[in-house]
N, C-alpha and C positions, 0 to 999 in steps of 0.2 A: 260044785257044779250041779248038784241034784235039785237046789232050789232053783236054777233058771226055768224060765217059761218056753214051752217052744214058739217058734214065731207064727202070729196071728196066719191063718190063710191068705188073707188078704195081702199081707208082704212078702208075699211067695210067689204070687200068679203073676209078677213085674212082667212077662212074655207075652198077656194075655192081654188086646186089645179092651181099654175102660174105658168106649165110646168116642163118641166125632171128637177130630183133632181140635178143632176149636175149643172142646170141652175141657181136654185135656192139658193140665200145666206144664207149660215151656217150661225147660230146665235154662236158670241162667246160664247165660255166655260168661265160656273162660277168661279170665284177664288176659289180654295178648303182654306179654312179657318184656320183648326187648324189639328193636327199632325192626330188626327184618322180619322177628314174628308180625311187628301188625303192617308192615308194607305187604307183608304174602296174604294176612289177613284181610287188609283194606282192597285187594287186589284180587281175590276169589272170591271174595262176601257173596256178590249178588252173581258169581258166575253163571253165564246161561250156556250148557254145553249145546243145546242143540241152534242155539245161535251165533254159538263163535264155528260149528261147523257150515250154517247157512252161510256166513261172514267167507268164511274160504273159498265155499264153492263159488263164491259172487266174485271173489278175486281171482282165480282160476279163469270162470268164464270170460273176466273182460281179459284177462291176459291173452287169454287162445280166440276170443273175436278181434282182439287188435292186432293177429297175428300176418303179415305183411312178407311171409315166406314161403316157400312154396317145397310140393312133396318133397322129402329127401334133404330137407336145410336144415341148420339149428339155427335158431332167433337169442339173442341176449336181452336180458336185463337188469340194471342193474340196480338195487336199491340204495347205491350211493354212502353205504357206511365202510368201506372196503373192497378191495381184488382179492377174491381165491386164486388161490395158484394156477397159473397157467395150466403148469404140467400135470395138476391134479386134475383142470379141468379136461386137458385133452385123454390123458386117463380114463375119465367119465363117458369124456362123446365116444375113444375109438372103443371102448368096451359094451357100448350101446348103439350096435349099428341099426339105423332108423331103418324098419321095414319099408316095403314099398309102398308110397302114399302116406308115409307116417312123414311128421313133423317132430319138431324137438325144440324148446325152450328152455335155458337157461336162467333161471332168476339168482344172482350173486349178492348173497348178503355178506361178504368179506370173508369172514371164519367158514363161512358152509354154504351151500349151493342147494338149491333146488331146480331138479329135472320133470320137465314134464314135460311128455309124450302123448300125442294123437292122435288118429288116427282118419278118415272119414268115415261120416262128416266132421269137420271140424269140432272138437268137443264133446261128441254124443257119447264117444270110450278114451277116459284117458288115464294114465299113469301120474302121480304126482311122488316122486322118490326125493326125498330127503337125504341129503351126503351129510352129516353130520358122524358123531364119535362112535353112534350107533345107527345106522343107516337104516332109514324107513322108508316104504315103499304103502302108498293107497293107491287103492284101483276105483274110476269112480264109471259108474254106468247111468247117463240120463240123468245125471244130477243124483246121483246118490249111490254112498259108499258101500261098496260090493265085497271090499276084500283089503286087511290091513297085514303087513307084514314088517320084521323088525329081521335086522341081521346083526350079525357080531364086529364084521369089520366092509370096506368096501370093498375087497375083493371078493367075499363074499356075495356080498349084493351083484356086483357088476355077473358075476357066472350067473348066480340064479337067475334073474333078471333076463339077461340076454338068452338064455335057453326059451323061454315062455312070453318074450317081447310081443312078438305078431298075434301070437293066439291073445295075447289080451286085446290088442286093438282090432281082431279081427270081428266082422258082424256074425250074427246066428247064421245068418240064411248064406254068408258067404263059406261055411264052412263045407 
């Protein structure tokens, strides 16, 4: 071992920015392996996060301008690949009682539900919670994400949730 050399400086400083990214050599791309590695790969390549959150907020808004209910109703929707349970959904609504002047939409994708709540004006503060395995809840203000939260189960959600409902859709000035 006495005759190795130590390594040049130069292959030591790998941490150390060695000018404009242009200049510097891309590392080849891994081989994608087997069918679902490159369907995940073909499928994130060019992902653009802050466009698939534009893409939401866009579906959001037309969902709560096409909204044809009035304070205190829940609206459905359904995206037509399944029914969520009934009883899970009534579960949902009585454990989320809509403030006053809140509205509430449903959107049923079959296996899980998304809830989203409103407030006036229409849309300016809203809730978009996710019933899924692990139940998500965004808070969005003006068009932009204010507040993300994750729970462990839906009972979970539903108490946190409904303690802090009003105060999210509530305005500054109405406080």
């Amino acid at each position: 071992m006495a005759d190795e050399k130590p390594q040049a400086f130069e292959e030591t400083k790998w941490w150390i920015d060695r000018g404009p990214v242009k200049e510097r050599e891309k590392p080849a791309e891994a081989p994608v392996k087997g069918i679902v590695e490159k369907w995940a790969y073909d499928l994130l390549k060019n992902y653009n996060q802050d466009q698939a959150a534009k893409n939401l907020v866009d579906i959001n808004s037309k969902i709560l301008n096409g909204l044809s209910i009035g304070p205190g109703e829940w609206g459905y929707y359904s995206l037509e690949i399944g029914t969520y349970p009934i009883e899970k959904l009534n579960k949902i609504k009585s454990g989320l009682p809509l403030p006053q002047a809140a509205r509430g939409v449903v959107v049923d994708a079959g296996f899980s539900v998304r809830v989203i709540i409103t407030g006036e004006p229409v849309g300016a503060r809203f809730l978009d919670i996710n019933f899924t395995d692990a139940p998500s809840l965004d808070y969005w203000v003006n068009g932009q994400l204010v507040e993300e939260r994750v729970f462990a189960n839906m009972g979970e959600a539903l108490k946190r949730i409904r303690v802090d409902l009003a105060d999210y859709l509530r305005r500054p000035q109405d406080s």
